[in-house]
RORO-965594 format. One record per atom (N, C-alpha, C): residue number from 1; z, x, y; atom name; residue in three letters. Coordinates in nm, 4 decimals. Example, Ala and Ser with C-alpha at 12.3 -4.5 7.8 and 13.67 -1.06 7.14 Angstrom:
RORO-965594
1_0.7800_1.3190_-0.5690_N_ala
1_0.7800_1.2300_-0.4500_CA_ala
1_0.7800_1.3200_-0.3300_C_ala
2_0.7080_1.2850_-0.2250_N_ser
2_0.7140_1.3670_-0.1060_CA_ser
2_0.7870_1.2900_0.0030_C_ser
end
This chain:
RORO-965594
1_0.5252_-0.5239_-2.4093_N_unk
1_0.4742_-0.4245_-2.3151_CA_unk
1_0.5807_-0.3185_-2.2927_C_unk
2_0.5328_-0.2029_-2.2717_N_unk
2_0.6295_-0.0531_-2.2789_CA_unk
2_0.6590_-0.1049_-2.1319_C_unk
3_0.8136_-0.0520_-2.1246_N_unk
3_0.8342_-0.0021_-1.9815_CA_unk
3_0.7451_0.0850_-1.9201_C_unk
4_0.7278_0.0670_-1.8261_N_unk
4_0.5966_0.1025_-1.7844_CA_unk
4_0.6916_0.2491_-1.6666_C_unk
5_0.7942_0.2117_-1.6263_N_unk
5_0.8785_0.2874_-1.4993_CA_unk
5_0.9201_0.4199_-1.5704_C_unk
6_0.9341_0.3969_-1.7226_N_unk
6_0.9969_0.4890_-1.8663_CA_unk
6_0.8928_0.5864_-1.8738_C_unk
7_0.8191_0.5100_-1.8952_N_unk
7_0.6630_0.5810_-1.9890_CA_unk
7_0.5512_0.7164_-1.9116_C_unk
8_0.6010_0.7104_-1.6853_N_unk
8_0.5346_0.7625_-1.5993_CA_unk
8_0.6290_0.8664_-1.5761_C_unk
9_0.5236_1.0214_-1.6226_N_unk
9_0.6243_1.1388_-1.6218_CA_unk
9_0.5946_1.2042_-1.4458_C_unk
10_0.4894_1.1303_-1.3611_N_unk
10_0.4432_1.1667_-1.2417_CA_unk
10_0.3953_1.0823_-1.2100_C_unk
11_0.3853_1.1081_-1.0151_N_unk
11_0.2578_0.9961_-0.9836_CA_unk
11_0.1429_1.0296_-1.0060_C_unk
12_0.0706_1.1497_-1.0582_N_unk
12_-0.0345_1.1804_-1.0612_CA_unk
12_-0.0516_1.0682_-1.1873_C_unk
13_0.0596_1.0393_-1.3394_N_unk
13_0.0261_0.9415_-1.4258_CA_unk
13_0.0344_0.8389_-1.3611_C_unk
14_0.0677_0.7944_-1.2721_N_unk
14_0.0852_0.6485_-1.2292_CA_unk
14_-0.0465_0.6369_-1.1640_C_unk
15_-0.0964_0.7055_-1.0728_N_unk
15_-0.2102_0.6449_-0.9610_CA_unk
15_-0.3152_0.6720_-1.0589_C_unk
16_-0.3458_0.7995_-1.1967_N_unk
16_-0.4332_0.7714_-1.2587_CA_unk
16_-0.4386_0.6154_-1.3804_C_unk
17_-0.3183_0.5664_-1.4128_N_unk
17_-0.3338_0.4577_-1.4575_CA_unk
17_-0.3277_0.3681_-1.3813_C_unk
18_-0.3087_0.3130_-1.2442_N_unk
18_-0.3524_0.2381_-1.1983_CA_unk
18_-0.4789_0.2352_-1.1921_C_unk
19_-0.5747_0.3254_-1.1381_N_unk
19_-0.7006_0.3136_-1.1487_CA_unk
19_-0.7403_0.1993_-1.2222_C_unk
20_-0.6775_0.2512_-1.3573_N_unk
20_-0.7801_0.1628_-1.4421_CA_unk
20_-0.6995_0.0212_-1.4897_C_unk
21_-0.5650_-0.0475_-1.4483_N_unk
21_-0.5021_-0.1537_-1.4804_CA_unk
21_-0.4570_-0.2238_-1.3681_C_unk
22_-0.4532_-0.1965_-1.2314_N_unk
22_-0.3646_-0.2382_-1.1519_CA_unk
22_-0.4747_-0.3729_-1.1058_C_unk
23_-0.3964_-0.4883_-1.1520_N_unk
23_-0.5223_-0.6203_-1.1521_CA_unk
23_-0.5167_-0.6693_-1.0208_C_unk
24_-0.6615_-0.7565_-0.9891_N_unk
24_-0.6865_-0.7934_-0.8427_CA_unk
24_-0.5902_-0.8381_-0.8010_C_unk
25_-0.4714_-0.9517_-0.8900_N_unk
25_-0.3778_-1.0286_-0.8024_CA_unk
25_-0.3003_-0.9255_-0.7209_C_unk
26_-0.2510_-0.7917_-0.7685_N_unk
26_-0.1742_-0.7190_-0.6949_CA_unk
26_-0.2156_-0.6499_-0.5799_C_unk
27_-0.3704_-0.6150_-0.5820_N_unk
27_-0.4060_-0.5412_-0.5162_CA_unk
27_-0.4335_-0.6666_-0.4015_C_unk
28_-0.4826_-0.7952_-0.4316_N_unk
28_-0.4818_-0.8688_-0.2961_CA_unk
28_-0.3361_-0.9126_-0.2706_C_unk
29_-0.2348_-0.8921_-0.2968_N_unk
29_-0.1111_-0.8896_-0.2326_CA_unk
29_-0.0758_-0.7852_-0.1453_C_unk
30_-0.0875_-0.6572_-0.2000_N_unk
30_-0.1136_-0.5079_-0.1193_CA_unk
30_-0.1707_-0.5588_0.0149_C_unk
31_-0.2994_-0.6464_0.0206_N_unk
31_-0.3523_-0.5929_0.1823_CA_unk
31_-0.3067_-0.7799_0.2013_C_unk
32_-0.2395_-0.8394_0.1846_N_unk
32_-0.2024_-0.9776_0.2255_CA_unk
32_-0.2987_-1.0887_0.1736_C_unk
33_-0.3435_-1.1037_0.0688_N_unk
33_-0.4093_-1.2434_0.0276_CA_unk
33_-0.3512_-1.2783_-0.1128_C_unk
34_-0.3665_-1.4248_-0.0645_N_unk
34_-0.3380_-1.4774_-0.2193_CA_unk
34_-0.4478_-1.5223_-0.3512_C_unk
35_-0.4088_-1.4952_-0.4335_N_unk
35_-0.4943_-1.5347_-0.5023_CA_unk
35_-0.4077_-1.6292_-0.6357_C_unk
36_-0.4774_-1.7359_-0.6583_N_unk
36_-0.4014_-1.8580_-0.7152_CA_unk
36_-0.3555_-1.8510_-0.8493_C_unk
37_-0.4929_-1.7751_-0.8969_N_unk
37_-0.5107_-1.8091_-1.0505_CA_unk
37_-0.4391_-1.6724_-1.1713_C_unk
38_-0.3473_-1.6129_-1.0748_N_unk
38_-0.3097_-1.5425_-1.1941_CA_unk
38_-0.1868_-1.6000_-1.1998_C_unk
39_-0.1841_-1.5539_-1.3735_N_unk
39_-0.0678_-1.6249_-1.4887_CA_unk
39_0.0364_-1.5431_-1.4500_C_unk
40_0.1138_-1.6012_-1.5260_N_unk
40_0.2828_-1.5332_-1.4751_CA_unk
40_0.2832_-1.3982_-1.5809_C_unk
41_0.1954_-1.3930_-1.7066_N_unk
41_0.2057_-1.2652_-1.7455_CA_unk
41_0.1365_-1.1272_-1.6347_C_unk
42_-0.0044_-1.1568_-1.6049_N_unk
42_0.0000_-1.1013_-1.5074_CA_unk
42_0.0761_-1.0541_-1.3977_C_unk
43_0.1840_-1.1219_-1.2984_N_unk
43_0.2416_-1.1464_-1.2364_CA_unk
43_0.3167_-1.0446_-1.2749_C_unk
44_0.4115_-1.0423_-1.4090_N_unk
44_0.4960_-0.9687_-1.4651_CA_unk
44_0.4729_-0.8140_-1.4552_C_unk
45_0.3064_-0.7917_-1.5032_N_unk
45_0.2599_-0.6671_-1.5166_CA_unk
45_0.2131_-0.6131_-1.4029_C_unk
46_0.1780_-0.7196_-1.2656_N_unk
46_0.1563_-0.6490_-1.1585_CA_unk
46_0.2698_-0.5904_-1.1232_C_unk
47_0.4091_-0.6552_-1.0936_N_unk
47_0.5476_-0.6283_-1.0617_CA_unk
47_0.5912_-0.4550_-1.1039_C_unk
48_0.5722_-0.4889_-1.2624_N_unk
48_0.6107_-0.3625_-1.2893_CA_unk
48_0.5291_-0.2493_-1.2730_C_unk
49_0.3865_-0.2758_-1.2547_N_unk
49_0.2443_-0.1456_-1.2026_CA_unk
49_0.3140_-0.1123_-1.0619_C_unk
50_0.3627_-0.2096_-0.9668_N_unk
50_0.3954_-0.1943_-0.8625_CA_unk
50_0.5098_-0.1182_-0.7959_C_unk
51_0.6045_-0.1735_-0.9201_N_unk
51_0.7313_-0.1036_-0.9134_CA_unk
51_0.7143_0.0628_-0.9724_C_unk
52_0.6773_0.0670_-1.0675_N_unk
52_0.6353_0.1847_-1.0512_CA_unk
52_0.5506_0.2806_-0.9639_C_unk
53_0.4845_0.2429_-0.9036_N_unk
53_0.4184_0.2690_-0.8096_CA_unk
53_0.5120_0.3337_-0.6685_C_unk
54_0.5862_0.2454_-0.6364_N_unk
54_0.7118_0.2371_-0.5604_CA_unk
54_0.8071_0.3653_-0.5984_C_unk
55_0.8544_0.3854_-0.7295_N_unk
55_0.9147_0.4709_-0.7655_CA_unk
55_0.8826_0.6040_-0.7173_C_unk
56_0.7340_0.5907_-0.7522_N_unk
56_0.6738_0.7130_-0.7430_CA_unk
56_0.6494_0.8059_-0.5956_C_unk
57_0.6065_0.6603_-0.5168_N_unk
57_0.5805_0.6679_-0.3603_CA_unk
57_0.7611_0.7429_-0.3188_C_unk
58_0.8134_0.6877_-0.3596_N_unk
58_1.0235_0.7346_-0.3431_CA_unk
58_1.0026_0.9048_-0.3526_C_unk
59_0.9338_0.9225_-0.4701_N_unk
59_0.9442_1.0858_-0.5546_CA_unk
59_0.8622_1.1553_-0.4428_C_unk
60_0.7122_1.0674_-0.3508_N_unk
60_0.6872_1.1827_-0.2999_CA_unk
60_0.7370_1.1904_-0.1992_C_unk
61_0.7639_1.0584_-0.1235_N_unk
61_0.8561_1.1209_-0.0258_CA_unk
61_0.9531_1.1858_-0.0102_C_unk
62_1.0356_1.1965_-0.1093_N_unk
62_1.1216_1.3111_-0.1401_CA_unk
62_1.0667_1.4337_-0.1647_C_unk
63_0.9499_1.4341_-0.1699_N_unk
63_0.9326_1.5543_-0.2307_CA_unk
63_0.8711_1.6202_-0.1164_C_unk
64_0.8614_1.5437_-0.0018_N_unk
64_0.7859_1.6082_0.0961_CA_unk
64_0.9228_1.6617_0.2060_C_unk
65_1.0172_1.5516_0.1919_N_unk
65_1.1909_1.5808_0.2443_CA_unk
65_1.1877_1.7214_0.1595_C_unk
66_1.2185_1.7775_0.0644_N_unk
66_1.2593_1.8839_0.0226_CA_unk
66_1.1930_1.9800_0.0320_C_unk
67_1.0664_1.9510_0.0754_N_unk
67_0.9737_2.0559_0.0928_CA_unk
67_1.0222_2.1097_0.2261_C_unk
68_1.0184_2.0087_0.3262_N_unk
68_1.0914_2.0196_0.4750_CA_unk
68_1.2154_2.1169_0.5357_C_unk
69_1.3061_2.0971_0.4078_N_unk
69_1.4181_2.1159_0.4469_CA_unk
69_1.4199_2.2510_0.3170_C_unk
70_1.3554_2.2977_0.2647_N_unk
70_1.3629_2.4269_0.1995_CA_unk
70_1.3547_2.5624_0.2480_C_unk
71_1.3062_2.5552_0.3202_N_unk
71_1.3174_2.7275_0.4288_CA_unk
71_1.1683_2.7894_0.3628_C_unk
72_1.1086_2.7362_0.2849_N_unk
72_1.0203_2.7743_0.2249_CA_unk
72_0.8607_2.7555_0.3123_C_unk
73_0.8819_2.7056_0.4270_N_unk
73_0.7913_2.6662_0.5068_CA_unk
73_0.7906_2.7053_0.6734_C_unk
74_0.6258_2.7367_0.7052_N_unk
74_0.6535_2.7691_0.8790_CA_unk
74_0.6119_2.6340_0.9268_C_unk
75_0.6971_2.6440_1.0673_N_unk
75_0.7314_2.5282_1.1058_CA_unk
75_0.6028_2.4398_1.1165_C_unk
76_0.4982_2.4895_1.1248_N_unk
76_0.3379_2.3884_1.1549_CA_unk
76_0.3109_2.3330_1.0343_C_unk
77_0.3684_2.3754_0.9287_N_unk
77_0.3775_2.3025_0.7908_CA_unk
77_0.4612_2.2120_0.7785_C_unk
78_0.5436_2.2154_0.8328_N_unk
78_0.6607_2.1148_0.8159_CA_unk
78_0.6197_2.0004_0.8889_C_unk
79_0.5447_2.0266_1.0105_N_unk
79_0.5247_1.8916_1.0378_CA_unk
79_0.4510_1.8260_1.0083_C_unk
80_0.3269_1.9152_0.9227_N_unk
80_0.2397_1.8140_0.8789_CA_unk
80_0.2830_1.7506_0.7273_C_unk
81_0.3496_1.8110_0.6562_N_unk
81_0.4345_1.7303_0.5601_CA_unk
81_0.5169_1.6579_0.6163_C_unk
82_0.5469_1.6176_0.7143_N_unk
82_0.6275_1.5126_0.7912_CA_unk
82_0.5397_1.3915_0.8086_C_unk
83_0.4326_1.4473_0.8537_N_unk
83_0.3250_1.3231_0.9152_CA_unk
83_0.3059_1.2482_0.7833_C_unk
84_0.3013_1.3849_0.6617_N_unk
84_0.2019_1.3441_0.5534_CA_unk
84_0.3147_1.2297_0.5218_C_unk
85_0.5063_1.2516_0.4894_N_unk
85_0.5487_1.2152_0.4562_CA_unk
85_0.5581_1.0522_0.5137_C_unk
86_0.5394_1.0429_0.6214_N_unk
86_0.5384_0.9511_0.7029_CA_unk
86_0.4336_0.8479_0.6317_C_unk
87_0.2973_0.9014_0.6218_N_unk
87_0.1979_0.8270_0.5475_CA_unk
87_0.2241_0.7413_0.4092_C_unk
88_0.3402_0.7913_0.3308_N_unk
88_0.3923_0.7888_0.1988_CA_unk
88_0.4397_0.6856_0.1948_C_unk
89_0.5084_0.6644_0.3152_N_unk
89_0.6858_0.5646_0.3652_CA_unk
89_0.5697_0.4186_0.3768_C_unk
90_0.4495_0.4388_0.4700_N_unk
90_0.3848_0.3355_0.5319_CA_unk
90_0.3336_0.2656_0.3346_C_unk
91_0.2877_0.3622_0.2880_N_unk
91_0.2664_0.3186_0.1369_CA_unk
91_0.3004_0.1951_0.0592_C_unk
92_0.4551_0.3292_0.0670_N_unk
92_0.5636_0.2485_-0.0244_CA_unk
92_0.5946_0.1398_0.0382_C_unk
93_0.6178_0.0871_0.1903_N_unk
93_0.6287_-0.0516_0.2220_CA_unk
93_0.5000_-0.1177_0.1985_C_unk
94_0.3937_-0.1211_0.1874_N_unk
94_0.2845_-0.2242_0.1415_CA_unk
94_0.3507_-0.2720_0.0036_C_unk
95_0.3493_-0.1354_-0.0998_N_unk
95_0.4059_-0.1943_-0.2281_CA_unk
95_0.5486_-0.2615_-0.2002_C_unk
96_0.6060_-0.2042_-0.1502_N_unk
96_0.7411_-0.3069_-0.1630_CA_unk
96_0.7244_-0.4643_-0.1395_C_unk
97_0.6391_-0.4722_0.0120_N_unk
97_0.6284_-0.6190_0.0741_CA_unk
97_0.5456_-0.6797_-0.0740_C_unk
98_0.4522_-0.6176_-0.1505_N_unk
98_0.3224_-0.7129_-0.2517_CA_unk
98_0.4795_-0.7295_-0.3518_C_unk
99_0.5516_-0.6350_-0.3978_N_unk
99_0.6953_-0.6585_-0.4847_CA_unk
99_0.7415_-0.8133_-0.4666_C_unk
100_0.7762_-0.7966_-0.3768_N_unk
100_0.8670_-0.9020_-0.2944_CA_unk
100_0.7906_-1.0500_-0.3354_C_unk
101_0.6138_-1.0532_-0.2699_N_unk
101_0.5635_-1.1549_-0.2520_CA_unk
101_0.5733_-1.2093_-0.3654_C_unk
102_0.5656_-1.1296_-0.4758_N_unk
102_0.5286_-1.1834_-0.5932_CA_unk
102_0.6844_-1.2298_-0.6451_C_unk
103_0.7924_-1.2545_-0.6262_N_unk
103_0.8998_-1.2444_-0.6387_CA_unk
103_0.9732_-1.1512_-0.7267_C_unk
104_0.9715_-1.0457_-0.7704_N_unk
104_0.9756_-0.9091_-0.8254_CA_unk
104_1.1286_-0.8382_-0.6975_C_unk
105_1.1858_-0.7698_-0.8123_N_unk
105_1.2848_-0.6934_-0.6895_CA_unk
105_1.2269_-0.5368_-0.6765_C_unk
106_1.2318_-0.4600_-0.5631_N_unk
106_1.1707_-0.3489_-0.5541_CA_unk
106_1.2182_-0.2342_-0.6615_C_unk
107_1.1740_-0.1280_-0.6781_N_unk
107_1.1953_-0.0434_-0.7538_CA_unk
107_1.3487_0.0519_-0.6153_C_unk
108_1.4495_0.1171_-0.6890_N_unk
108_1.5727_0.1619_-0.6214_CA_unk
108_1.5145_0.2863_-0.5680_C_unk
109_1.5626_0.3262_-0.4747_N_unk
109_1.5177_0.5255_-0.4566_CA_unk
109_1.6272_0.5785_-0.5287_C_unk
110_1.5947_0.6967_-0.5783_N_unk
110_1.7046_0.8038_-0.6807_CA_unk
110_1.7517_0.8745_-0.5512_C_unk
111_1.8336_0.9803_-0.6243_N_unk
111_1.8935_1.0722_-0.4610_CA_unk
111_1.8167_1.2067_-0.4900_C_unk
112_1.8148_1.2505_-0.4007_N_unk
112_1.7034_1.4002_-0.3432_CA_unk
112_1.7393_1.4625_-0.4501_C_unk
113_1.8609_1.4852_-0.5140_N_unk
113_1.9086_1.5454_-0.6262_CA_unk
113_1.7888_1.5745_-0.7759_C_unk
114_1.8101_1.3801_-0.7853_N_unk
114_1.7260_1.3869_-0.8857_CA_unk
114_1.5960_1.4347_-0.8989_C_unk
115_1.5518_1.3681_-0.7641_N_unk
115_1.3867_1.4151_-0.7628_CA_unk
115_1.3567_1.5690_-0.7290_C_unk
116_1.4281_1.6648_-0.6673_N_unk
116_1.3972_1.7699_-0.6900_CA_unk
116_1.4044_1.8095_-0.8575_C_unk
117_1.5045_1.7755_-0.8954_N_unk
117_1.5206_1.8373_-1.0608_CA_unk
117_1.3326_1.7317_-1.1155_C_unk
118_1.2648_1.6224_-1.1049_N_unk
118_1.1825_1.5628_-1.1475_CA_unk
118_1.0565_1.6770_-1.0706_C_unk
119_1.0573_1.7410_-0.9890_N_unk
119_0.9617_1.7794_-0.9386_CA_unk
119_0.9483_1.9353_-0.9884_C_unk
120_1.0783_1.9718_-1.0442_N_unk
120_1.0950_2.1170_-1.0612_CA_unk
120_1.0826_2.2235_-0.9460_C_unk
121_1.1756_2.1784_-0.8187_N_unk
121_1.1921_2.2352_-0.7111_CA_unk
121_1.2046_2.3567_-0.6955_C_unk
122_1.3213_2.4388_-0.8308_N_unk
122_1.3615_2.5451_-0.8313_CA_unk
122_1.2350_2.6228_-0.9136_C_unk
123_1.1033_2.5504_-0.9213_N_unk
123_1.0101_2.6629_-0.9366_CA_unk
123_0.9615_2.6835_-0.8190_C_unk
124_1.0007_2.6526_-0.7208_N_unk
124_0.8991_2.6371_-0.5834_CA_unk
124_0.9690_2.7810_-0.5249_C_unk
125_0.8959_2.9090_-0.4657_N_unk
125_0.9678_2.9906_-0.4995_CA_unk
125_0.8942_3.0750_-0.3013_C_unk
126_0.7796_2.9591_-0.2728_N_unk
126_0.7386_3.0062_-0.1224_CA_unk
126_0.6281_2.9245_-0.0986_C_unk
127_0.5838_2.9580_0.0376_N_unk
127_0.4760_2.7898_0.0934_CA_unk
127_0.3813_2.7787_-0.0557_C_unk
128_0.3127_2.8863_-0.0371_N_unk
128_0.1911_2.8570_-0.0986_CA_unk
128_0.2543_2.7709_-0.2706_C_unk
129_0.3236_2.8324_-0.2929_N_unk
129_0.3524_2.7448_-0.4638_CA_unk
129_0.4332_2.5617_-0.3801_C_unk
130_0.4451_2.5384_-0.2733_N_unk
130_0.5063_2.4074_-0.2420_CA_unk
130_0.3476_2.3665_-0.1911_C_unk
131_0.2796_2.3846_-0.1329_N_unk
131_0.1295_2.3420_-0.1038_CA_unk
131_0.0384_2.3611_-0.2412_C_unk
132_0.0708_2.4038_-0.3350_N_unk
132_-0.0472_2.3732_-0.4216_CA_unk
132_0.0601_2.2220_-0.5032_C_unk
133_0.1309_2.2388_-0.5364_N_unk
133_0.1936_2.1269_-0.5663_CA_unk
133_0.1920_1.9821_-0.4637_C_unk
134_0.1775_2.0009_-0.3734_N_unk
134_0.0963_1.8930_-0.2699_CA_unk
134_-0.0040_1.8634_-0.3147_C_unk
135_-0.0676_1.9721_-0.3114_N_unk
135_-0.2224_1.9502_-0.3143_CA_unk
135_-0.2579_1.8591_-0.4404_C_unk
136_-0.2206_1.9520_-0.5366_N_unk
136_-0.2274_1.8851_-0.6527_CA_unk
136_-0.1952_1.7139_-0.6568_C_unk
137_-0.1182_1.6832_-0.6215_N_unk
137_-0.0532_1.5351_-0.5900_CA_unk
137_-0.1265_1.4388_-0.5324_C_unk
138_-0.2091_1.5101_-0.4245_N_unk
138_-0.2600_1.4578_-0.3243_CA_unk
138_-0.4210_1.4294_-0.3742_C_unk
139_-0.4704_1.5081_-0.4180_N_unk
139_-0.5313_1.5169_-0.4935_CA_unk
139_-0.5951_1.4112_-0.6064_C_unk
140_-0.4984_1.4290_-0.7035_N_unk
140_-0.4987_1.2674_-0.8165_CA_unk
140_-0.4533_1.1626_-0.7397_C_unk
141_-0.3898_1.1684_-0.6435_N_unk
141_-0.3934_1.0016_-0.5968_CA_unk
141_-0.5410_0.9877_-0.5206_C_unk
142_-0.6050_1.0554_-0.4722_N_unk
142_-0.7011_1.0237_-0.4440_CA_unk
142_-0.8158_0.9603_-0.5060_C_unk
143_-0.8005_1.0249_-0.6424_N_unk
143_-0.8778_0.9775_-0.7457_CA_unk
143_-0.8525_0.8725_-0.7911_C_unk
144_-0.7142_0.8650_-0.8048_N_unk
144_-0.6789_0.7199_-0.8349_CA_unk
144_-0.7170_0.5714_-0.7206_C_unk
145_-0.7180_0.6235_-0.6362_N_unk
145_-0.7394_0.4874_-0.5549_CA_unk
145_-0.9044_0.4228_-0.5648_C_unk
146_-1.0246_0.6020_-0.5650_N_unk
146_-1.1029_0.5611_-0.6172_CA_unk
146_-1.1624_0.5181_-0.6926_C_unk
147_-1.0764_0.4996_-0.8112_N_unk
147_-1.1170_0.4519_-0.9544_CA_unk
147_-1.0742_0.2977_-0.9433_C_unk
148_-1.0031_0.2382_-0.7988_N_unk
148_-1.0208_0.1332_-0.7752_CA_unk
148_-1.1043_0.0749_-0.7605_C_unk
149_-1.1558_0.1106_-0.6631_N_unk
149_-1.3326_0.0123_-0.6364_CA_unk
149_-1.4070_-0.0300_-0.6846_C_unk
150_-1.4263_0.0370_-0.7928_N_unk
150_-1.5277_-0.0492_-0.8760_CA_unk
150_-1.4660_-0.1612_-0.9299_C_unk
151_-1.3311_-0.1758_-0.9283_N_unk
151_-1.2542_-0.2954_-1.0055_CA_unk
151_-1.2625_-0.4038_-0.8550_C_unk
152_-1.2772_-0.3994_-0.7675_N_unk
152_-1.2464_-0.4649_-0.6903_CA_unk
152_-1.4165_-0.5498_-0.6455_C_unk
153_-1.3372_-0.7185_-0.5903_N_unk
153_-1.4652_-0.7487_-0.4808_CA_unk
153_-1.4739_-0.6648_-0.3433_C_unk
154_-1.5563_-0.7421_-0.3187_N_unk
154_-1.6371_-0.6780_-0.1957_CA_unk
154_-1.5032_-0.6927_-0.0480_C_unk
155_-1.4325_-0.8076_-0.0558_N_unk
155_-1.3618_-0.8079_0.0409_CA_unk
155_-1.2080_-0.6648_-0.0139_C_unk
156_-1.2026_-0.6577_-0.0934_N_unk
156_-1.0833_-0.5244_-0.1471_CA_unk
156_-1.1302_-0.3791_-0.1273_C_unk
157_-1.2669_-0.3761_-0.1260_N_unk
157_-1.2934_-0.1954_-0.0942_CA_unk
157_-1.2568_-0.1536_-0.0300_C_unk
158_-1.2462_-0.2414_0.1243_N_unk
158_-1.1974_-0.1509_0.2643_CA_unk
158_-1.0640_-0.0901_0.2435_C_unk
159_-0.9558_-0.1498_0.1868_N_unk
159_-0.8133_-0.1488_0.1179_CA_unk
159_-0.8064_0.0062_0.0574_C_unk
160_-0.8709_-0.0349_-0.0413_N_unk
160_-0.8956_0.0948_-0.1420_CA_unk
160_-0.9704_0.2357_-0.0569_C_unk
161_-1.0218_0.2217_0.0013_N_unk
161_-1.1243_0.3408_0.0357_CA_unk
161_-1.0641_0.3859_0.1476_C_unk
162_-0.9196_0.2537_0.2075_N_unk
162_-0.8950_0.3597_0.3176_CA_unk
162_-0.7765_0.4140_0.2465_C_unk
163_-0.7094_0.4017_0.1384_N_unk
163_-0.5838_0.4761_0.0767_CA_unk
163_-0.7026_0.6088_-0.0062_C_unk
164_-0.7701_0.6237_-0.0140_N_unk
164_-0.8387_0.7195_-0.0844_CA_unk
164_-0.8773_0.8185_0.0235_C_unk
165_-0.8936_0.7437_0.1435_N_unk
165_-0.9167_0.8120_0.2817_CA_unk
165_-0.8022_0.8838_0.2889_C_unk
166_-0.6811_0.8433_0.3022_N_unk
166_-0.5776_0.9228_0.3567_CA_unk
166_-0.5260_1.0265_0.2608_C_unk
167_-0.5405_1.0167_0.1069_N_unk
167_-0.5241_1.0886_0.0439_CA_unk
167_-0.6048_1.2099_0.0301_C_unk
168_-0.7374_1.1779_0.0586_N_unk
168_-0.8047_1.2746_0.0917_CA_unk
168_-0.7992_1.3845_0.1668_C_unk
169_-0.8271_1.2846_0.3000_N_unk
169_-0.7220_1.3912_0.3839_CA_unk
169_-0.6154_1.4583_0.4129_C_unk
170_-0.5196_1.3884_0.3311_N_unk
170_-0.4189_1.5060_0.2850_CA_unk
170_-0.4619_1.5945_0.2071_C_unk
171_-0.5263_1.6174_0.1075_N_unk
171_-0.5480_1.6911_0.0441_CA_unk
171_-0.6823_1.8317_0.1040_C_unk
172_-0.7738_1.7613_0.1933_N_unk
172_-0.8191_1.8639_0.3120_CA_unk
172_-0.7169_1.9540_0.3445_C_unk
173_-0.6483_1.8788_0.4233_N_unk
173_-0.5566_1.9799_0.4958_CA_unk
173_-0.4540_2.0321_0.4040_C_unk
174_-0.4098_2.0052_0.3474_N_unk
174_-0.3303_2.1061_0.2678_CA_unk
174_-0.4631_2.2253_0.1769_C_unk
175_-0.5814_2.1680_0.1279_N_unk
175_-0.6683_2.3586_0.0989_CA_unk
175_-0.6228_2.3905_0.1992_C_unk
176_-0.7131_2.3913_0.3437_N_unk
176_-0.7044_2.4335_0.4496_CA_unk
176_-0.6069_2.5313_0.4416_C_unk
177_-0.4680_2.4642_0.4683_N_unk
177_-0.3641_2.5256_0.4749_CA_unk
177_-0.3664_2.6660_0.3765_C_unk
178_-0.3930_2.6389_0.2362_N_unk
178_-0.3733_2.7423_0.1770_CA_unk
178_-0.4930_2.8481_0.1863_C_unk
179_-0.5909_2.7950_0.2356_N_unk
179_-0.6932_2.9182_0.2780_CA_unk
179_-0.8412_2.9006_0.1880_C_unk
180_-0.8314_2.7648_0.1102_N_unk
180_-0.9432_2.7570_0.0113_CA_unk
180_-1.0613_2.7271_0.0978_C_unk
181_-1.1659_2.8071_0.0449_N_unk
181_-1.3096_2.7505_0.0933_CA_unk
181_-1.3474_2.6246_0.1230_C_unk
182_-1.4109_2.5939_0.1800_N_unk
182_-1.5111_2.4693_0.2203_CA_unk
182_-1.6064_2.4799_0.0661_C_unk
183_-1.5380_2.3926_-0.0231_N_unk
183_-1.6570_2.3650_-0.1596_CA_unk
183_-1.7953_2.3477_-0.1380_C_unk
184_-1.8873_2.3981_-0.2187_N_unk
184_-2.0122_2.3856_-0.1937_CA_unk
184_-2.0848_2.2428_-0.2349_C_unk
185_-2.0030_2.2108_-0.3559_N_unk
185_-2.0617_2.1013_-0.3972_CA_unk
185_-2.0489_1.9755_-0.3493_C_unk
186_-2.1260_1.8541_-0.3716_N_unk
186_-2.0781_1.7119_-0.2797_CA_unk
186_-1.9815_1.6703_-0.3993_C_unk
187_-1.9707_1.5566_-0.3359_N_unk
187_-1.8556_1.4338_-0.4675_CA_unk
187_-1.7097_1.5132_-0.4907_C_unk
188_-1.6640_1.5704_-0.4537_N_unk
188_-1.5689_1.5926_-0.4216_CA_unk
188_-1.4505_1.5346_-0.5205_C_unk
189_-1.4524_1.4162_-0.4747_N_unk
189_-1.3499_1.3251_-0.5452_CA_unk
189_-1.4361_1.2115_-0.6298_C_unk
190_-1.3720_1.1820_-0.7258_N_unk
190_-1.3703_1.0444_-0.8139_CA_unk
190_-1.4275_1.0465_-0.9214_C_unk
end
C-alpha cells in the first residue's frame, strides 16, 4: 500500500478519497463505537486514512491561522475564520482520539512555515482571493463527508451528515461573504 500521507497533495484529495475508502471500523471509532470484526490490515489502513486526515485537518487550521494573521482581512472575517478555525481543531481531535483508539500514533503538525508555502500563501494577494480558497476547501470537504453515507449503517449517518452540516455551512458563509448569489438550483452538494 502507497503511503497514503505522500500521495495527498490537499485536503480537498483527502476528504474526496475518503469518501470513497474510509471503512466503517474507523468511522465507528470517529463517533465512539467499537466494532470487533475488523482485521489488523484494515486497522492499518484506517490509521493511515486517519492520519492523513489529521494532517490535513493541521493544514487547515493553519491555514485559517494565516489567513487571521495576514492583514489581508476585515476584522468580521477574522472572526469567523476563527470560529471556522475552531470547528477544524474540534475535527482534528475526533480523528486524533479514533488514531489513538485504534493504537496508531497521531499524525505531527508542520510549522505555519510549511503550510503556508503548501497552501501557496504568497498567492493570496487580498480577502476575496483568501475566501475563495476557503470556500473552495470548504466546499470539497463537504462533498466528501457526503459521499459517506451511503457507505454507512443507519446508526453512522447522523455522524456524517452532521460533518457535512458544518462544512456546509462554512461554505454558506464564506459565498455570502464574497457576495455570491443565493443558487437557483437544489442539491447543492454531493
Amino acid at each position: 500500500m502507497q503511503d497514503i500521507t505522500r500521495n495527498l497533495s490537499s485536503r480537498r484529495d483527502l476528504l474526496s478519497m475518503t469518501g470513497k475508502t474510509l471503512s466503517l471500523a474507523a468511522v465507528s471509532l470517529v463517533i465512539g463505537r467499537e466494532i470487533k470484526t475488523a482485521s489488523a490490515a484494515d486497522l492499518s489502513q484506517d490509521i493511515a486514512i486517519l492520519n492523513a486526515a489529521i494532517a490535513l485537518e493541521h493544514e487547515g487550521i493553519a491555514a485559517y491561522q494565516i489567513a487571521a494573521t495576514s492583514g489581508l482581512l476585515q476584522p468580521a472575517i477574522v472572526d469567523i475564520g476563527v470560529a471556522f478555525q475552531g470547528h477544524h481543531k474540534g475535527h482534528r481531535d475526533i480523528l486524533v482520539k479514533a488514531v489513538e483508539t485504534l493504537g496508531g500514533t497521531p499524525a505531527i503538525e508542520k510549522s505555519l512555515e510549511e503550510y503556508a508555502r503548501n497552501i501557496k500563501a504568497e498567492t493570496l494577494k487580498n480577502q476575496t482571493d483568501v475566501l475563495r480558497l476557503a470556500l473552495d476547501l470548504e466546499r470539497g470537504a463537504a462533498n466528501a463527508y457526503l459521499g459517506l453515507i451511503p457507505s454507512l449503517g443507519n446508526d453512522f449517518h447522523q455522524i456524517a451528515a452532521q460533518m457535512a452540516a458544518d462544512e456546509s455551512f462554512h461554505a454558506a458563509i464564506l459565498a455570502n461573504a464574497l457576495g455570491e448569489p443565493i443558487p437557483k438550483a437544489a442539491l447543492l452538494f454531493g
